[in-house]
C-alpha positions as CSV (number, residue, x, y, z in Angstrom):
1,X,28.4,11.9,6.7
2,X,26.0,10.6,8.9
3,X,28.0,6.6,10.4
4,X,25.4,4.7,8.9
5,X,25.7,6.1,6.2
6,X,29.7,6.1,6.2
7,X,29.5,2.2,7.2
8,X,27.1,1.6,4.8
9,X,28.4,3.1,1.5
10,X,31.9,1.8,2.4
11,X,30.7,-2.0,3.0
12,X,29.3,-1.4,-0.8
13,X,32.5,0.1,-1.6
14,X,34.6,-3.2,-0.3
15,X,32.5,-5.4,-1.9
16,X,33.2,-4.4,-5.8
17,X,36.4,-3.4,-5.3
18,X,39.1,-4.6,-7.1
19,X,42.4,-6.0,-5.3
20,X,45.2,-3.8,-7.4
21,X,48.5,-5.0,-5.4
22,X,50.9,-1.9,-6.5
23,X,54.9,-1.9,-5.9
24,X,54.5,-5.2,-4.2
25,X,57.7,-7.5,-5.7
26,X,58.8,-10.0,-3.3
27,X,62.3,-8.2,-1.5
28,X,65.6,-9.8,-1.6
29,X,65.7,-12.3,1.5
30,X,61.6,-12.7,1.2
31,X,62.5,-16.2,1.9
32,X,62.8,-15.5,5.9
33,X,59.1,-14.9,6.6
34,X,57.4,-16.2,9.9
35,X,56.6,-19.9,9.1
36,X,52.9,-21.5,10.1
37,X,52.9,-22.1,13.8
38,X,49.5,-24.6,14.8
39,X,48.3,-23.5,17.6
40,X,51.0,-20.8,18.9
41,X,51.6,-19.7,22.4
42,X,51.2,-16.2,20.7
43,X,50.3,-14.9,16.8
44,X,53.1,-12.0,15.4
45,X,51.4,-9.3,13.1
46,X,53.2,-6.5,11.8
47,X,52.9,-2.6,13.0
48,X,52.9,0.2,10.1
49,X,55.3,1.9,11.7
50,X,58.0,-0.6,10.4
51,X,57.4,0.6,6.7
52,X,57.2,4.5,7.5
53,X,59.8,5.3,5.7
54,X,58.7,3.3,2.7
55,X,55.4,5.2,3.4
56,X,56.8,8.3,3.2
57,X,59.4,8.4,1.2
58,X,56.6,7.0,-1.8
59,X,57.8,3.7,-2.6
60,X,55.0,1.6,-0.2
61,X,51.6,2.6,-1.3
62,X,50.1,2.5,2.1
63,X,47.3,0.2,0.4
64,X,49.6,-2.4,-0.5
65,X,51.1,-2.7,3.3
66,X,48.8,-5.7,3.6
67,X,50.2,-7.5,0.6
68,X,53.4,-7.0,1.7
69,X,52.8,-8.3,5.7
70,X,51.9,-11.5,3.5
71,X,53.2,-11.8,0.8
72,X,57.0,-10.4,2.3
73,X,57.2,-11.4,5.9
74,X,54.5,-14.3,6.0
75,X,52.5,-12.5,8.7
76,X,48.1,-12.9,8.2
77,X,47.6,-9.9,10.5
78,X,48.4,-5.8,10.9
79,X,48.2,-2.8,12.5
80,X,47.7,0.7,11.4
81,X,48.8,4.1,12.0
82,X,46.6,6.7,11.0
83,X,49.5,9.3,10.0
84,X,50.7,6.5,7.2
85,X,47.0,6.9,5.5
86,X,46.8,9.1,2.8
87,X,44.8,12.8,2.9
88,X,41.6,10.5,1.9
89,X,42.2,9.1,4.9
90,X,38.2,8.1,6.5
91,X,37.1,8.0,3.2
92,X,34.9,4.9,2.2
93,X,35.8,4.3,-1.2
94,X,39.5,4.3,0.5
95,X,38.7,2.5,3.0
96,X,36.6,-0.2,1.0
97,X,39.8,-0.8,-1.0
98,X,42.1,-1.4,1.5
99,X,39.9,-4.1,2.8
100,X,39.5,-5.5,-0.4
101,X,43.8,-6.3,-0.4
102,X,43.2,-7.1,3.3
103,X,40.2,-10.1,2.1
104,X,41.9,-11.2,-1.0
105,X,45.5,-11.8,1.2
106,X,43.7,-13.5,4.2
107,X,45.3,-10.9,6.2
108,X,43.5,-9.5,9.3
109,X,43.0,-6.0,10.5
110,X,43.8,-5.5,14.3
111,X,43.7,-2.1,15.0
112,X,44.5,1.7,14.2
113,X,47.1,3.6,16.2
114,X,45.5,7.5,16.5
115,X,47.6,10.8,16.8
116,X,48.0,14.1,16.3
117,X,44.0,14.2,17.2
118,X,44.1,16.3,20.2
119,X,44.9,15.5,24.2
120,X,42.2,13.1,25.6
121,X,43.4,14.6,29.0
122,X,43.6,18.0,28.1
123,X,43.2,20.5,30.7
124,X,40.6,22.2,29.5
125,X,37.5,20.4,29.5
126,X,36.0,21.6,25.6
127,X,39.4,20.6,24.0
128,X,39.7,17.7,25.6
129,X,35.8,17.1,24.5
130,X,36.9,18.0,20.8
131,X,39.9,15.4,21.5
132,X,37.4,12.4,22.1
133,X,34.8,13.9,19.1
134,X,38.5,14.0,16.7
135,X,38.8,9.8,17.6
136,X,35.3,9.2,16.6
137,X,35.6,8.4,12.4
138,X,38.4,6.1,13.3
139,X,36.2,4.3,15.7
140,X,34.0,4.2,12.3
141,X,37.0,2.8,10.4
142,X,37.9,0.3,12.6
143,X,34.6,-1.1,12.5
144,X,34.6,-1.1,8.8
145,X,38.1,-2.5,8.8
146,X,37.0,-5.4,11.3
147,X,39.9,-4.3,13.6
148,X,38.9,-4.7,17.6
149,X,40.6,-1.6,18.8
150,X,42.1,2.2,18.3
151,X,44.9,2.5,20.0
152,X,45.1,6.6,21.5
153,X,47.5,8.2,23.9
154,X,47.0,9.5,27.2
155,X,48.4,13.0,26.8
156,X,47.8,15.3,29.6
157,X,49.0,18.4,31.7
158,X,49.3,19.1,35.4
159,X,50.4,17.2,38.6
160,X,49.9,13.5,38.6
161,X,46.9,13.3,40.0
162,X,45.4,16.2,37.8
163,X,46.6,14.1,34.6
164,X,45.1,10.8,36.0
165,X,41.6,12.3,36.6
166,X,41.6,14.3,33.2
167,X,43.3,11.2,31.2
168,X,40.5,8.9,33.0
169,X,37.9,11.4,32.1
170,X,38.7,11.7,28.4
171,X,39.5,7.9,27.7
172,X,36.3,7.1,29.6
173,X,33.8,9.3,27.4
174,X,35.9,7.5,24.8
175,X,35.2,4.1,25.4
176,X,31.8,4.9,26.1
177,X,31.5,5.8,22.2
178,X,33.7,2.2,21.4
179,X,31.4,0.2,23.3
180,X,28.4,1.3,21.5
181,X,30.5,0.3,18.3
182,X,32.0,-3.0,19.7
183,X,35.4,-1.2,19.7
184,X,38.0,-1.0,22.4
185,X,40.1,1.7,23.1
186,X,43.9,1.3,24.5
187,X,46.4,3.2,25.4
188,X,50.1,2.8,24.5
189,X,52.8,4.1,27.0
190,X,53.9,7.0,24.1
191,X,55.9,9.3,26.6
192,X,55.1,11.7,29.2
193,X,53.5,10.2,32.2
194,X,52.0,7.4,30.0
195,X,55.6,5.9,29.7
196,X,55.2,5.7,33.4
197,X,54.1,1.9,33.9
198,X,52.3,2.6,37.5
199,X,50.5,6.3,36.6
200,X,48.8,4.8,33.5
201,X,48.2,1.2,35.4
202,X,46.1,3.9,37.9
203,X,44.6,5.4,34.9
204,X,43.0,2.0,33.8
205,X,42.2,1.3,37.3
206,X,40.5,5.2,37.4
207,X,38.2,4.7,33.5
208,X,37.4,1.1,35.2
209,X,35.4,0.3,31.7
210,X,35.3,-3.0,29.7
211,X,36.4,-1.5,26.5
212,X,39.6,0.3,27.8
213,X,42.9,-1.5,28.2
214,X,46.6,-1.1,27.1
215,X,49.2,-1.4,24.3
216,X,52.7,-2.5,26.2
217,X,55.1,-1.5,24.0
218,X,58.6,-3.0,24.9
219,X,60.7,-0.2,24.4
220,X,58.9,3.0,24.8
221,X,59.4,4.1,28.8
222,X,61.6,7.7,28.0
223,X,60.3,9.6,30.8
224,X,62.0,12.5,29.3
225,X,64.6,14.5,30.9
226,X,67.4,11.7,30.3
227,X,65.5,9.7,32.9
228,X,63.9,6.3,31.6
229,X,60.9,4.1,33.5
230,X,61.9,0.1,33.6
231,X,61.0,-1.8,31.0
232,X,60.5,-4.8,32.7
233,X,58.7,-3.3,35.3
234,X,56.2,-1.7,33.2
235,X,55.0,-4.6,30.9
236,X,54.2,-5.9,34.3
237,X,52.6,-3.3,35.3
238,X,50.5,-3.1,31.8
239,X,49.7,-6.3,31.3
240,X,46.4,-6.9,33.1
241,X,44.9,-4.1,31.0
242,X,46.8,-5.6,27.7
243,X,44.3,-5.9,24.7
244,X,47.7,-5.8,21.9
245,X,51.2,-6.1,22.7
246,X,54.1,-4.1,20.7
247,X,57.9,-5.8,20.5
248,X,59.0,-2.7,19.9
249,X,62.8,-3.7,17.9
250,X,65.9,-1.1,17.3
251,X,69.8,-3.1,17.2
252,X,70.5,-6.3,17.2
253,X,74.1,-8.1,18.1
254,X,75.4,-11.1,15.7
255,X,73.4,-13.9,17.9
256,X,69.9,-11.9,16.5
257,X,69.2,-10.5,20.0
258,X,67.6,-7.3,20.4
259,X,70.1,-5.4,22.5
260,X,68.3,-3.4,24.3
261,X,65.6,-5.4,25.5
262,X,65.8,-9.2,26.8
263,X,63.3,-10.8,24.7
264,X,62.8,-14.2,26.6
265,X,62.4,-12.3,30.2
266,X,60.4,-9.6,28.2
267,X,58.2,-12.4,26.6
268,X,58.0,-14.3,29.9
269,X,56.3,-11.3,31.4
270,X,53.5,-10.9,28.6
271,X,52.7,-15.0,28.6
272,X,52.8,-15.4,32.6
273,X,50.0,-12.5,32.5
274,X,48.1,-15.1,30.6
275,X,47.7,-12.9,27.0
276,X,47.9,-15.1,24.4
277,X,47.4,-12.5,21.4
278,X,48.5,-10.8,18.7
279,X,52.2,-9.4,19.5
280,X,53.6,-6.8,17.0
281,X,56.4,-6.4,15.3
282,X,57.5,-2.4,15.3
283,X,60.9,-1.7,14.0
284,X,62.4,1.5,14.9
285,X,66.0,1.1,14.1
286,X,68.4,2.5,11.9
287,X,71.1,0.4,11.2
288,X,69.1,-2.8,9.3
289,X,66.8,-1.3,6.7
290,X,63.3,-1.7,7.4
291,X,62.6,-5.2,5.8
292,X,65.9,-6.7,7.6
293,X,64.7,-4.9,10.4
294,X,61.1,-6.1,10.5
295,X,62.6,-9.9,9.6
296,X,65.4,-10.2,12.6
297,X,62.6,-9.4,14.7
298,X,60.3,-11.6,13.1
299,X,62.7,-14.2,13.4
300,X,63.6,-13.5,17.3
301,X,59.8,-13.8,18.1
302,X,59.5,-16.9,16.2
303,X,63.2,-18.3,18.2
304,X,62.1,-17.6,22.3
305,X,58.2,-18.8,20.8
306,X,59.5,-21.8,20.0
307,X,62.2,-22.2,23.0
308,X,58.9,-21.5,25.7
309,X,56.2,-23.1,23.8
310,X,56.3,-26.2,25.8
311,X,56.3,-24.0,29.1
312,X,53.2,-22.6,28.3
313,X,51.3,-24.5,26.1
């Protein structure tokens, strides 16, 4: 389908859809949602990810996860992973639907996190072509959608400096094909060398295009090899090319702290880089179930907002 026509049939799709909220009761503890904040140093949405075993296990109907970001958790904006769609995945009357539930909540679209769709820095120059040309109908959906970004990976092979040049080469052409669509595309550090805060801080420097930038996510610097990147260190290093931020959440000790990540230095990194986004909430964890899990780190967002709004408001 031609993306005029794709764009097309799915606005009149949106439009005369009806909003269908399925296996959306309010959970025990509902109560503890994030309260209205005027004016907020930052905005907390809610990542996909946090529900994937809902998702998967069939008790979320990936169309109701907007529903639930409001009516459960009290959050007016998510995020998307394209693995959580179902096998219609691109489809318009799908996708028409799910912006329907996203209209009739109030709850806005941000972006769509892409994988499994190929290495944009992939060492040989066709597959890394069919890599970008694989990104291309979400581009379309996140249009439709009204999100402002894909969020892609910077997978690569070779030394350093082969993997900056082909990364930077792939995640160029794809920008080029997001700015023609007002669509930026960013890159998450998701392992390998991307996890590395200063190689993928070089590979923003390298594309050097107004539509490419990064997702810092707070707890995702595994280098591999037992051998982890610093966290701290990284978000620094990521946030001048920040277009999203994730709080990436796992364990929590009985104060409601994340335990492996120092929220109010972590936080104090991302607002001194002067972003004053969207930052998401991405539970990972396994002890709390996903709703507690999503909630505590709800509530620790809401607890250091509110102890360094006056610093930087």
């Amino acid at each position: 389908m031609k993306r005029r026509t794709f764009l097309r049939r799915a606005a009149g799709l949106a439009a005369g859809a009806t909003i269908l909220p399925l296996g959306c009761a309010k959970q025990p503890g509902a109560a503890e949602t994030a309260a209205p904040v005027a004016d907020p140093i930052f905005r907390i949405s809610l990542a996909q990810w946090s529900l994937h075993r809902a998702i998967r296990g069939g008790t979320l109907d990936p169309l109701d996860f907007p529903v639930v970001a409001r009516r459960d958790y009290g959050l007016d904006a998510v995020e998307y992973v394209n693995q959580l769609f179902t096998d219609r995945r691109t489809d318009p009357e799908y996708l028409g639907e799910l912006k329907a539930r996203c209209d009739g909540e109030g709850v806005r679209s941000l972006l769509i996190m892409c994988d499994g769709l190929g290495e944009l820095g992939d060492a040989d120059e066709a597959a890394r072509l069919k890599a970008v040309e694989n990104h291309r109908p979400w581009i379309d959906a996140a249009v439709f959608l009204g999100c402002h970004s894909i969020r892609v990976n910077a997978q690569s092979s070779g030394s350093r400096e082969e993997q900056t040049a082909r990364a930077a080469d792939g995640l160029r052409r794809l920008a080029e094909i997001g700015e023609a669509s007002g669509i930026n595309v960013i890159v998450e550090n998701h392992g390998g060398l991307s996890s590395d805060g200063s190689w993928l801080a070089g590979v923003m420097r390298a594309v050097d295009h107004p539509r490419i930038g990064t997702l810092p996510d707070f707890g995702n610097f595994n280098l591999g090899d037992g051998t982890s990147y610093d966290r701290y260190l990284g978000i620094s290093e990521l946030m001048p090319f920040a277009k999203g931020v994730s709080a990436k959440s796992h364990d929590f000790d009985a104060e409601g702290n994340e335990i492996h990540t120092d929220y109010d230095r972590m936080l104090r990194i991302v607002l001194d880089s002067g972003y004053r986004g969207y930052i998401d909430v991405e539970y990972e964890g396994n002890t709390l179930s996903e709703p507690d899990g999503i909630r505590a780190t709800i509530a620790l967002l809401g607890r250091v907002r509110e102890k360094l709004a006056p610093e930087y408001s």
